[in-house]
C-alpha positions in Angstrom: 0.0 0.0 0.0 2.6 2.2 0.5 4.1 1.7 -2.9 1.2 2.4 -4.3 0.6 5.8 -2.8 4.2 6.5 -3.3 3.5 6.0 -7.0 0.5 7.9 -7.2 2.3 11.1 -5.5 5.3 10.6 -8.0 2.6 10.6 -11.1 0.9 13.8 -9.3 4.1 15.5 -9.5 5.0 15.1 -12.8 1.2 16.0 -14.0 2.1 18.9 -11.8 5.3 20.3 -13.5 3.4 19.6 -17.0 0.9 21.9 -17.0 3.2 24.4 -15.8 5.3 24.1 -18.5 2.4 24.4 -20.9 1.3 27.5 -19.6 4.5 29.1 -19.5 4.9 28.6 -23.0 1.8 30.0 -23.7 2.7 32.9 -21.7 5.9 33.2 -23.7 4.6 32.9 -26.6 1.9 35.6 -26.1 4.2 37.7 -24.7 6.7 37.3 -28.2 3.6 38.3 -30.1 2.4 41.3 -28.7 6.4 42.5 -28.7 6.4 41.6 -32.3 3.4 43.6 -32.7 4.1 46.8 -30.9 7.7 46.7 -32.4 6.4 46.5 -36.2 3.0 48.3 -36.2 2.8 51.9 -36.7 0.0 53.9 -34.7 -2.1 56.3 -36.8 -1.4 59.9 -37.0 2.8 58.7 -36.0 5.9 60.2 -38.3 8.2 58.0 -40.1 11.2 58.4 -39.0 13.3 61.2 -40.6 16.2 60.8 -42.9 19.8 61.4 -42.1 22.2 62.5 -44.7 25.5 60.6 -43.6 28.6 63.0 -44.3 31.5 61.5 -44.0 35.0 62.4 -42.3 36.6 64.4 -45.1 40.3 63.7 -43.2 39.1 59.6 -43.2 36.4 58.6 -45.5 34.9 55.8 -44.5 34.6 52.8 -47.5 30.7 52.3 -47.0 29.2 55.6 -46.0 28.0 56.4 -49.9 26.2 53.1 -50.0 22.7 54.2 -48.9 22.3 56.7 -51.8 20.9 54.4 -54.3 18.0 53.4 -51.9 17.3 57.0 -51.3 14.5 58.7 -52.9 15.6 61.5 -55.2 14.2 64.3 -52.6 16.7 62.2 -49.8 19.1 62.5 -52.7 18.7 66.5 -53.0 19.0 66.8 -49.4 21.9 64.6 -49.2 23.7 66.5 -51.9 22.8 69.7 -50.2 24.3 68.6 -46.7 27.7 67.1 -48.3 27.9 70.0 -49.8 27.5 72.5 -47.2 29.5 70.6 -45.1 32.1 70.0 -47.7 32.9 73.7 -48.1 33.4 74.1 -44.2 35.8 71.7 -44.5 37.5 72.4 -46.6 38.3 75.9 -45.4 41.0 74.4 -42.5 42.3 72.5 -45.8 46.0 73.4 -45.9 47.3 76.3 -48.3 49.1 73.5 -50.5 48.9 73.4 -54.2 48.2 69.8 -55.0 45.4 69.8 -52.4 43.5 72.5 -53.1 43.4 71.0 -56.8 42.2 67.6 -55.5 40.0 70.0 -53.2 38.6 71.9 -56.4 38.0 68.7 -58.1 35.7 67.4 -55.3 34.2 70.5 -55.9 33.8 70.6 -59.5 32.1 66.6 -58.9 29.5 67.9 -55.9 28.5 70.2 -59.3 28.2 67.7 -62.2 25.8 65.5 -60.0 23.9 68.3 -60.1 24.5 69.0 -64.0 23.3 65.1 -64.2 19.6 66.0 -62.4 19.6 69.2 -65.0 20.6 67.1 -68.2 17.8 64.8 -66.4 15.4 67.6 -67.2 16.6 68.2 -70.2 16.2 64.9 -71.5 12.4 64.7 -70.7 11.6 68.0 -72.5 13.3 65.9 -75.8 10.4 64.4 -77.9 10.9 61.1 -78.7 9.0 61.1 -81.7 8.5 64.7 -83.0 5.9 65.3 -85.6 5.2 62.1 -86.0 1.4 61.5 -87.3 -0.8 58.0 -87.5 -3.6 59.0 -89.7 -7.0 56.3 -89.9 -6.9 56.4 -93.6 -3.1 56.9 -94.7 -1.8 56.8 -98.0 1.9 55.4 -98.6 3.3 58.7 -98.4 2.1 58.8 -95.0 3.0 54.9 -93.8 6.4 56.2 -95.5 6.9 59.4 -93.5 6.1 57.7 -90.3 8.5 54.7 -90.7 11.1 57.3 -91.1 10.5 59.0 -87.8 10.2 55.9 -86.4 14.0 54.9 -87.7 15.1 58.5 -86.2 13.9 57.5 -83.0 15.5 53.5 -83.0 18.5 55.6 -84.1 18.2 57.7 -81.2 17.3 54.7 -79.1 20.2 53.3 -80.0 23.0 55.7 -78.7 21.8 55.6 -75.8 21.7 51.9 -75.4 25.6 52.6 -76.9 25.8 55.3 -73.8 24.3 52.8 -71.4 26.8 50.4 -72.5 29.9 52.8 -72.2 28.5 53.9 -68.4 28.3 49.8 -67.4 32.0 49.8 -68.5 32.8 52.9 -66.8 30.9 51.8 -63.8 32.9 48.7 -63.3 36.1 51.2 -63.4 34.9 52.8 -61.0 34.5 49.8 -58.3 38.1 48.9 -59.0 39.2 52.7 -58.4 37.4 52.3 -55.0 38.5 49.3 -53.9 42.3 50.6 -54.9 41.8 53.9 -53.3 40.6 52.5 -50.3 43.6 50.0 -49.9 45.9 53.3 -51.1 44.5 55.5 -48.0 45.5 52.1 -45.3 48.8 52.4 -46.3 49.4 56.0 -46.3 51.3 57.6 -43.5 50.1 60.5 -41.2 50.6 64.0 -42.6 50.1 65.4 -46.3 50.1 61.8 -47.7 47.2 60.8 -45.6 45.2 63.9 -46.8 46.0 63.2 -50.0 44.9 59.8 -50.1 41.7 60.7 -48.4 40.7 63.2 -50.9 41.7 60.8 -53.4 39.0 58.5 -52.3 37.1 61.3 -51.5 36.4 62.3 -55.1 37.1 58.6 -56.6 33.2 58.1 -54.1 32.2 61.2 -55.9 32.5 60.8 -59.4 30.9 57.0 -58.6 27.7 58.7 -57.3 27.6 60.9 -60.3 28.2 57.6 -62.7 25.1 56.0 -60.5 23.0 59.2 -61.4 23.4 58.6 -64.8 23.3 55.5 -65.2 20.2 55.3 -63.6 19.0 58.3 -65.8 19.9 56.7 -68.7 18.0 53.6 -67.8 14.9 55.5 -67.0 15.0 57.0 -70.5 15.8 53.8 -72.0 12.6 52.0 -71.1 10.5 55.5 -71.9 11.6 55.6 -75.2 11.6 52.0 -76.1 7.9 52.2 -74.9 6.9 54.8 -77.0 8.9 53.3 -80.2 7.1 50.2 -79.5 3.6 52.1 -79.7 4.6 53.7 -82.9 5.4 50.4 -84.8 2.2 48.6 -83.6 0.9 51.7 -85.5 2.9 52.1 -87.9 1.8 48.3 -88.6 -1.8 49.3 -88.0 -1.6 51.8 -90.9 0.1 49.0 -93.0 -3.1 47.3 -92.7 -5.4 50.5 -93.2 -3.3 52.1 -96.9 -5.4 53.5 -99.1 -4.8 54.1 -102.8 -3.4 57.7 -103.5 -3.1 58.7 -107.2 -1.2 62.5 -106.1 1.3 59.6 -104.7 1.6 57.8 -107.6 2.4 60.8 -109.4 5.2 62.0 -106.6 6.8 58.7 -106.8 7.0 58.7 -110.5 8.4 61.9 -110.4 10.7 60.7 -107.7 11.9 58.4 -109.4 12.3 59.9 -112.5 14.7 62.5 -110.7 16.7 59.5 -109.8 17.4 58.4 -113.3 18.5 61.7 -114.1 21.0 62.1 -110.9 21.7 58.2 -112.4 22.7 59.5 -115.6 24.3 62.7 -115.0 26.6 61.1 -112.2 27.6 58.4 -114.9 28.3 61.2 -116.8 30.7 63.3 -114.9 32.4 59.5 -114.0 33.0 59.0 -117.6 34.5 62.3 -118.1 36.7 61.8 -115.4 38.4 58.4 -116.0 38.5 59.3 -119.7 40.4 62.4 -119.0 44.1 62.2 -121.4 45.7 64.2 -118.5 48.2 61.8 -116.8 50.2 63.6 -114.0 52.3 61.9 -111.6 51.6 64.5 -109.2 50.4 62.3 -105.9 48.4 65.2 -104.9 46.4 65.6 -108.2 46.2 61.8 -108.1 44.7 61.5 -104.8 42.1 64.0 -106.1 40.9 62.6 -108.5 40.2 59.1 -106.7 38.4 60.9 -104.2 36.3 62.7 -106.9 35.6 59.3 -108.2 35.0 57.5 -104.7 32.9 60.4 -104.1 30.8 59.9 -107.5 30.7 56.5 -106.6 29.0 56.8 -103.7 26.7 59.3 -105.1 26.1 56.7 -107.7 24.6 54.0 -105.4 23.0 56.6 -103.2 21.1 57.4 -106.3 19.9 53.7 -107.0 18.8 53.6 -103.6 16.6 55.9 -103.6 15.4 54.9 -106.9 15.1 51.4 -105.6 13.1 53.0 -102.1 10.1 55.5 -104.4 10.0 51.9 -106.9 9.2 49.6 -103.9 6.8 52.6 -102.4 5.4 53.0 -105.9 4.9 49.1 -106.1 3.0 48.8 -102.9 0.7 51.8 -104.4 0.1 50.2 -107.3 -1.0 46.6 -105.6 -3.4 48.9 -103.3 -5.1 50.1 -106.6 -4.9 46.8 -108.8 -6.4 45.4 -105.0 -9.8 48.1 -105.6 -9.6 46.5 -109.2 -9.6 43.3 -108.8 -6.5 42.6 -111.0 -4.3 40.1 -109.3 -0.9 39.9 -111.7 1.2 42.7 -109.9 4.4 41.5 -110.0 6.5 42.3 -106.6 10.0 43.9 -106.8 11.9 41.4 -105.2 14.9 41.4 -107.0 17.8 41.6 -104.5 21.0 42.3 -106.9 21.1 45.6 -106.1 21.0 45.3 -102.3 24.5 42.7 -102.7 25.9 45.1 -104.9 25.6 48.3 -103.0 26.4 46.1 -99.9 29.6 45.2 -102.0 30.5 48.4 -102.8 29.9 50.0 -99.6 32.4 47.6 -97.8 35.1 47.8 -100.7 34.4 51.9 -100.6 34.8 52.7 -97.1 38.2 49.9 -97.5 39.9 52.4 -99.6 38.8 55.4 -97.4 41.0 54.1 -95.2 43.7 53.5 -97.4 43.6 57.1 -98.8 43.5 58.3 -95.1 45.9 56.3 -94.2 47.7 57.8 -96.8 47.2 61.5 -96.4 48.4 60.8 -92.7 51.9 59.5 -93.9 52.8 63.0 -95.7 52.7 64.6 -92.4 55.9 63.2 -91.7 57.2 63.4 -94.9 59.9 66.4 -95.4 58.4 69.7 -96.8 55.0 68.5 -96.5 54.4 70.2 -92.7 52.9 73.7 -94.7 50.5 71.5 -96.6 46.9 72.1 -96.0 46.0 68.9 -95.0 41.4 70.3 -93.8 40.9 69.9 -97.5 41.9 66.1 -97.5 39.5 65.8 -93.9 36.3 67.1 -96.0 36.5 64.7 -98.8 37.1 62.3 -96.3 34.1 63.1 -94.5 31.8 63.5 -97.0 32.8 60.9 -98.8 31.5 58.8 -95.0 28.3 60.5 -94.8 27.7 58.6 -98.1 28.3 55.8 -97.1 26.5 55.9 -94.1 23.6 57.5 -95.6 23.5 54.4 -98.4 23.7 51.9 -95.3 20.6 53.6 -94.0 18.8 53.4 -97.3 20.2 49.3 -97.9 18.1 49.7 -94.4 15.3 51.3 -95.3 14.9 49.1 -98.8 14.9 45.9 -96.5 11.8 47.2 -94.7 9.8 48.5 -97.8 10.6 44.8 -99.1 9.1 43.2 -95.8 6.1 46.2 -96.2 5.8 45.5 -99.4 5.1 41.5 -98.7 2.9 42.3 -96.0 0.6 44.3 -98.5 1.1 42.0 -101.8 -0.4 39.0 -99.3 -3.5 40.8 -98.3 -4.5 42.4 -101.6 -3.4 39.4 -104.3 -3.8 36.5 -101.8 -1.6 33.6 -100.2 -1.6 31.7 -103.5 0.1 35.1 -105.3 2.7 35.6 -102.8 3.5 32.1 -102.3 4.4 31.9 -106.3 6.6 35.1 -106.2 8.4 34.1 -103.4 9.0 30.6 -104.8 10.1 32.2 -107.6 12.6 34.9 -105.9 13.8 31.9 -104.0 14.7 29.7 -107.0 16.0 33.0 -108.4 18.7 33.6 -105.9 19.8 30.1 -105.6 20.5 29.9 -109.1 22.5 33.0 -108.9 24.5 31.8 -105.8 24.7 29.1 -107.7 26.3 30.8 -110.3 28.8 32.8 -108.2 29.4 29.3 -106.8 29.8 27.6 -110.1 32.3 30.1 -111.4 35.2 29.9 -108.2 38.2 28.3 -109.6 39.4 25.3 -108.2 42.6 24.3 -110.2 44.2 24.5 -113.4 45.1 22.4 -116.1 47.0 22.9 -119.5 46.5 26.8 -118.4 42.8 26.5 -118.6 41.0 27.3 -115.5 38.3 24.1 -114.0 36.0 25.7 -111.9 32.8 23.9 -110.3 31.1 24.3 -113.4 33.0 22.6 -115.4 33.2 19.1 -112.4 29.3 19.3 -112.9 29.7 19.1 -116.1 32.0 16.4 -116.3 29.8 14.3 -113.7 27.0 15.1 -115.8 28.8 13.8 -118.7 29.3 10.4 -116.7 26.3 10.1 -115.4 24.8 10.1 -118.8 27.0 8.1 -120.1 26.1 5.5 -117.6 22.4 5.7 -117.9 22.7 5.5 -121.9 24.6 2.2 -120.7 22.3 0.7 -118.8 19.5 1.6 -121.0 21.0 -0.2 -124.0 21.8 -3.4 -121.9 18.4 -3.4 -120.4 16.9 -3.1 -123.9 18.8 -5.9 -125.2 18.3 -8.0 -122.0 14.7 -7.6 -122.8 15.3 -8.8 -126.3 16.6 -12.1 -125.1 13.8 -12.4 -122.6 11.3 -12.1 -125.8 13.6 -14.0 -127.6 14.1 -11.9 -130.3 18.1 -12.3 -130.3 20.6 -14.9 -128.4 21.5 -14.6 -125.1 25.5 -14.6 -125.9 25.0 -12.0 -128.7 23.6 -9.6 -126.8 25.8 -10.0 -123.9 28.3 -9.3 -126.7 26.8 -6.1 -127.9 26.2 -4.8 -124.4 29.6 -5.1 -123.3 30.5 -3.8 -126.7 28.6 -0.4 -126.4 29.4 -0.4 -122.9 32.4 0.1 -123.6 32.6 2.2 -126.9 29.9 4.8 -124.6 32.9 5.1 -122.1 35.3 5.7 -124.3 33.4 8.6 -125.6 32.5 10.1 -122.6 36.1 10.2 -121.3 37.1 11.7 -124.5 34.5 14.3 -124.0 35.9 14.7 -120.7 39.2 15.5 -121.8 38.0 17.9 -124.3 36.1 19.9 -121.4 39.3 20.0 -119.7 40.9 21.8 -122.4 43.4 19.1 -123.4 44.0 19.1 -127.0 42.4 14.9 -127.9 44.5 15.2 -131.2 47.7 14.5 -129.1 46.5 11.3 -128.1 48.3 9.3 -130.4 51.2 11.0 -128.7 49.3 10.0 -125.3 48.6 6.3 -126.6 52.5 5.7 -127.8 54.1 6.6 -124.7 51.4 4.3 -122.8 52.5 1.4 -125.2 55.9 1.9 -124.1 54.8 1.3 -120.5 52.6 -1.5 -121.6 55.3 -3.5 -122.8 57.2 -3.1 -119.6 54.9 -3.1 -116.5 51.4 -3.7 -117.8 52.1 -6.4 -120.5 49.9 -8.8 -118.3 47.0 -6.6 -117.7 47.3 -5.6 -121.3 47.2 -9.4 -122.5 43.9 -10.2 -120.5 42.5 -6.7 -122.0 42.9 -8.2 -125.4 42.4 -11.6 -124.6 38.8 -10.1 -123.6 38.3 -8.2 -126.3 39.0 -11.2 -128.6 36.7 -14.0 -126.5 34.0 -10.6 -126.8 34.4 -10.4 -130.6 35.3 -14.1 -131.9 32.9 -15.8 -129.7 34.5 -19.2 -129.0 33.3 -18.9 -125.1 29.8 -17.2 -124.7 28.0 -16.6 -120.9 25.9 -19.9 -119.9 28.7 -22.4 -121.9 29.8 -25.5 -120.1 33.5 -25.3 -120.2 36.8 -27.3 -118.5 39.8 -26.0 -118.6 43.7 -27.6 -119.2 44.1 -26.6 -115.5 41.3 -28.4 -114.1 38.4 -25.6 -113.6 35.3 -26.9 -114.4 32.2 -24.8 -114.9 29.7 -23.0 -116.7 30.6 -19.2 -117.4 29.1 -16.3 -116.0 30.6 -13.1 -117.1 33.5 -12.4 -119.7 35.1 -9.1 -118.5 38.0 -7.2 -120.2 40.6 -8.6 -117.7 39.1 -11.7 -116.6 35.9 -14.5 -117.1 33.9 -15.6 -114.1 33.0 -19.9 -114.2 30.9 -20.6 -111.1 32.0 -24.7 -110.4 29.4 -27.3 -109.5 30.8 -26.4 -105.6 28.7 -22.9 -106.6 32.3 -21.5 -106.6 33.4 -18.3 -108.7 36.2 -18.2 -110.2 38.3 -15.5 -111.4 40.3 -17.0 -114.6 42.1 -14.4 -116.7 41.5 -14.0 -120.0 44.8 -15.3 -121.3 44.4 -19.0 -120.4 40.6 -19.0 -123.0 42.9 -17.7 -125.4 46.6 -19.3 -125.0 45.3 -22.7 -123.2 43.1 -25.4 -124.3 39.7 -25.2 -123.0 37.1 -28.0 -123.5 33.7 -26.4 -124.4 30.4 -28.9 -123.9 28.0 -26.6 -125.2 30.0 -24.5 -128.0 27.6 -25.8 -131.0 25.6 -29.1 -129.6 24.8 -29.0 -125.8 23.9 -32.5 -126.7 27.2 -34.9 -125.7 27.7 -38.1 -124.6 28.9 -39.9 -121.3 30.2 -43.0 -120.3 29.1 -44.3 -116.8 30.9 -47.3 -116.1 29.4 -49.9 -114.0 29.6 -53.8 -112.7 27.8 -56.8 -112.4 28.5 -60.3 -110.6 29.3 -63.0 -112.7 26.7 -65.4 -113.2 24.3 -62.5 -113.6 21.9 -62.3 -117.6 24.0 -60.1 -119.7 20.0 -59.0 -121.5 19.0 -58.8 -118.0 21.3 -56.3 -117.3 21.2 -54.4 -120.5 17.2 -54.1 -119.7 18.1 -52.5 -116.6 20.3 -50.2 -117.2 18.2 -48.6 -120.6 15.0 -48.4 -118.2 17.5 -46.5 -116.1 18.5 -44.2 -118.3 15.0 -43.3 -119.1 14.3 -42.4 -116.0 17.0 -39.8 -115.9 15.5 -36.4 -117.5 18.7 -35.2 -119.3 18.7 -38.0 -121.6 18.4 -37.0 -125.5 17.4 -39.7 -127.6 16.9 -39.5 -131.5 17.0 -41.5 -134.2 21.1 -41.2 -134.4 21.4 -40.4 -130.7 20.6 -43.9 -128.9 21.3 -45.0 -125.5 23.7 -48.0 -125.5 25.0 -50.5 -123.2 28.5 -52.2 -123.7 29.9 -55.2 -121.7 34.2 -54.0 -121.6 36.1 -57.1 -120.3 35.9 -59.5 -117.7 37.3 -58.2 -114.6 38.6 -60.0 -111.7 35.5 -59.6 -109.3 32.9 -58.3 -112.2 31.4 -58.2 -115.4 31.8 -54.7 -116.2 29.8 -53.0 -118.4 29.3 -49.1 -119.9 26.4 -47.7 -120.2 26.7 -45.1 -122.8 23.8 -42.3 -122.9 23.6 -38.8 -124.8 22.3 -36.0 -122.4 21.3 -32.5 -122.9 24.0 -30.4 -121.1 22.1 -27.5 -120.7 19.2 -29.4 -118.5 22.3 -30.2 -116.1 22.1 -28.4 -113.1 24.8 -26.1 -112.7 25.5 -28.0 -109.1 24.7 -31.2 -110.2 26.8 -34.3 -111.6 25.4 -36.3 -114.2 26.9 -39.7 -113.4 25.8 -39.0 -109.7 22.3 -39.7 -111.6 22.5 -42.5 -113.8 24.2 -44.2 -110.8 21.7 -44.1 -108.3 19.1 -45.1 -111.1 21.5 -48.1 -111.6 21.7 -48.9 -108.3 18.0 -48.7 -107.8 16.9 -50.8 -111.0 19.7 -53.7 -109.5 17.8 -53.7 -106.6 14.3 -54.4 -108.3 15.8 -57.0 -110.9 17.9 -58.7 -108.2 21.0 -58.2 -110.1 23.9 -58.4 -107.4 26.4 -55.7 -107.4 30.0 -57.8 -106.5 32.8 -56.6 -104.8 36.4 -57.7 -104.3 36.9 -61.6 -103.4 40.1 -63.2 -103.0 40.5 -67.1 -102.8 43.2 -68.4 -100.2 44.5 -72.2 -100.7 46.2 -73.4 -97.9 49.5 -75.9 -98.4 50.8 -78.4 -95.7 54.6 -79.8 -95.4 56.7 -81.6 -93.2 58.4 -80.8 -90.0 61.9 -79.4 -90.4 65.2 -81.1 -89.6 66.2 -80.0 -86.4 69.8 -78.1 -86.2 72.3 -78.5 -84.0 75.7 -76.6 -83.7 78.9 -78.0 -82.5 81.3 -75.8 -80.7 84.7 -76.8 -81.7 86.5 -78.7 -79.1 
């Protein structure tokens, strides 16, 4: 019992100090929250707390004390730069009287002011239209679309130099952090006295200029995304009145007229170019020289300026005239597509602004040359730069042609339809890549007997082949098909194919040659030195090559003939080649055989004239056995045996030879048809087993070998003895 209550007190205890712990962590945790609340909840009607420029020691710059400025509002940032300011200029009147540190001094200065020239230039930059007189009519007329995409350029170009700026100022800013860090390190190591102040003010204005880079940069980025909203609205009008042209004949008319202008500009600069570079004056005078290539570069450029713009009022003129055939109902407008111009000017352009450089290059050299210090050289600088306002103004105008191309799409596809657009463009696609082709086709690759092979010409020559190889194969699958009607022998036109096989090849490579250039008279000359090598090194390959040629033409051996040669081989033939003859064995084994052995060897042929021949399968009875009984057997035998011919000349005959020692042996002689052999097959494996088989039923015994042994008894020998002499 008193375990028990000692238990039950212990278990009181513990419940005890349980539910004191749970309430104290409820009390802790309502405590926590009600801090938490009073700590981040703001009464109404309470001030937020003030802001505090931070000005630094001027004598000991901190490195961090700038870093709050770009959280700061830009009224914090006012009153920041207000404070450093003020402060700055009570400072720096107990600033020693030493040279180099009032200049640092008045270069802090000068900074405190340009951050304030940045917030002006700020102010500035927003009074700057983005877009001046830029109009989006409902109903616009090309001339419109056309004046609007050219503001719209003036504005991406604007756009862009100050993405170029933005770019410079990322630069410029990453400059600055590494001037920081090394100023900072810079004012650690300096000693007391003038070198510490120096240092400080060092880092002092190296902070400065950073804030001013900050403002900027964060000016600039402002602007950025104004302006590239606003260009962004002007396109998606400037495509809505894409969508919305109207027909405008007063256009029309300009354009023509435009145009027109352009021809003459065309023709009166191709004038004053002729007259130029036809000019009989020759002068060695480098200064005269250089002149007149500058007058020329700078007709030049004129010159593609003016196709340009030509190009530019014929594309606007084009997408006028679509919008009126569109009223009409016409649909054969044909697009100006034709891109030549845009890869020449492009060309010409590069090449151009090339030998700019080169001339420049040029008129900087005489500077240093002797007597050449009194030369004017501001004449030189304005050919030089107009002759690069050209040429930028033609790479704005390449520009502006590759839009009115896209434009001019856009409108050919609504007003003539999807099936229009997609033939013209089919057709300016095919159009370029034949003319890439042709650039292509025309690079020369190497030369031979001074003629130049380009690409063209390897085409041609694989063209050549090619033909020459299907005319082949046509002609010896027209007179395959021959044989299969049986309108000609299989060995004649296996002849005739290889024949014109042949004489084809021979014709294209001598086509070949004559597309190289080489002169084909000289190969005689060609042929003669060859036979020179023949006899030395080739003389075998050359004596199958004829051997060939003389099995193709005389025709002792033709493809399907049963032939054995002196060396054994033993075959039908498959293919006669120039070098060599296939024979396929009864083992379904090609064999290679040159050409030489058909023509120097002896060679059997079975099936030259008659495939019909005759055999002689020997075979053996036991004696005792009927000689007519036998005979019977082995003529019902060779019935039974498909390739036997039998005619009225042609009979199957059975011959008894001699008397052997075990055997009566016999022949049985049978004519067979050599083409019904099969080319795996033996023919005496045949008659054999339909011996063997009519035996069997006639009960004619096959022998084999016997021997007789007689055995001969005699009398016991006479013992010998041998006597050892005494």
């Amino acid at each position: 019992m008193a375990g028990d209550r000692s238990f039950s007190s212990l278990r009181l205890a513990r419940c005890d100090r349980s539910a004191v712990r749970t309430l104290l962590s409820f009390f802790l945790a309502f405590l926590f929250t009600c801090l938490s609340l009073t700590a981040t909840a703001q009464l109404p009607g309470s001030e937020p707390k003030a802001f505090e420029p931070v000005i630094p020691d001027f004598s000991a710059p901190s490195a961090d004390w700038w870093t709050g400025w770009t959280e700061a509002s830009a009224e914090e940032r006012q009153q920041w730069l207000e404070a450093l300011t003020k402060a700055w200029q009570e400072w720096r009147k107990s600033l020693p009287d030493e040279k180099k540190l009032q200049a640092r001094a008045e270069s802090i200065s000068q900074s405190l002011k340009g951050i304030e020239a940045t917030w002006q230039r700020q102010k500035e930059y927003q009074k700057v239209p983005v877009l001046p007189d830029v109009e989006f009519p409902e109903n616009p007329d090309i001339m419109d679309w056309a004046k609007a995409d050219a503001a719209i350029t003036r504005g991406r170009q604007r756009l862009l130099s100050l993405q170029l700026e933005a770019r410079q100022l990322d630069q410029t800013l990453d400059q600055s952090i590494n001037q920081l860090r090394k100023q900072v390190i810079l004012l650690r190591e300096a000693r007391d006295g003038a070198q510490k102040d120096s240092a400080a003010l060092a880092l002092l204005l190296t902070q400065i200029n950073h804030l001013n880079i900050l403002e900027q940069r964060e000016m600039l980025e402002e602007f950025l995304g104004n302006w590239q909203g606003k260009i962004d609205h002007a396109e998606s009008q400037l495509q809505r009145m894409l969508d919305r042209l109207q027909y405008s004949a007063e256009a029309t008319k300009a354009l023509e007229k435009d145009v027109k202008k352009q021809l003459d500009a065309i023709e009166k600069i191709g004038a004053s170019r002729t007259s130029i570079q036809g000019s009989p004056e020759l002068t060695t005078d480098p200064v005269k020289n250089l002149q007149k290539d500058l007058t020329l570069m700078q007709l030049e450029v004129d010159l593609i300026e003016a196709h340009l713009k030509k190009r530019k009022a014929e594309l606007l003129l084009s997408i006028n005239s679509v919008l009126q055939q569109g009223q009409e109902g016409e649909k054969d407008r044909q697009m100006v597509v034709s891109r030549d111009l845009l890869e020449t000017a492009s060309t010409m352009i590069e090449g151009t602004s090339r030998e700019l450089n080169l001339r420049q290059r040029q008129v900087s050299a005489w500077r240093g040359e002797e007597g050449e210090e009194e030369t004017d050289l501001s004449r030189w600088w304005g050919y030089f730069e107009r002759i690069d306002s050209g040429l930028d103004r033609a790479e704005d105008l390449v520009k502006d042609i590759q839009r009115y191309e896209a434009a001019q799409l856009s409108v050919y596809k609504e007003q003539q339809g999807w099936w229009a657009t997609v033939r013209e463009r089919t057709g300016f696609m095919f159009e370029q890549i034949y003319k890439h082709w042709r650039q292509l086709a025309d690079f020369q690759l190497l030369i031979i007997a001074q003629n130049p092979i380009t690409l063209r010409d390897i085409a041609k020559i694989i063209f050549v082949m090619v033909c020459a190889w299907l005319i082949s194969s046509l002609v010896r699958r027209f007179l395959n098909r021959m044989v299969r009607k049986n309108h000609a022998s299989e060995s004649s036109m296996y002849t005739l194919g290889r024949v014109l096989h042949y004489s084809i090849i021979a014709i294209a490579i001598v086509v070949v040659l004559s597309m190289l250039g080489l002169d084909t008279s000289k190969l005689a000359i060609v042929a003669g030195a060859l036979s020179v090598g023949i006899g030395f090194g080739m003389q075998a390959i050359f004596s199958n090559f004829i051997s060939g040629l003389i099995l193709l033409f005389e025709q002792p051996l033709r493809v399907g003939d049963l032939v054995e040669l002196e060396s054994g081989v033993f075959g039908r033939i498959r293919d006669i080649n120039v070098r060599s003859t296939r024979i396929t064995t009864r083992d379904n084994v090609d064999i290679l055989v040159p050409n030489t052995e058909f023509v120097a060897g002896r060679v059997i042929n079975h099936t030259l004239d008659d495939p019909v021949r005759r055999i002689h399968v020997p075979f053996g009875v036991a004696y005792g056995s009927d000689p007519d009984l036998v005979r019977e057997a082995a003529m019902a035998a060779a019935e039974h045996v498909n390739i036997t011919h039998t005619d009225w000349k042609r009979k199957t005959e059975v011959w008894l030879m001699e008397f052997g020692d075990n055997s009566l042996n016999f022949k049985l002689v049978v004519w067979i048809n050599s083409n019904m052999v099969s080319p795996l097959g033996d023919p005496y494996a045949m008659y054999n087993i339909e011996l063997l088989r009519e035996f069997n039923e006639k009960g004619i015994e096959v022998p084999f070998p016997q021997r007789d042994l007689h055995l001969r008894s005699w009398d016991a020998p006479l013992p010998i003895t041998r006597h050892s002499p005494k």
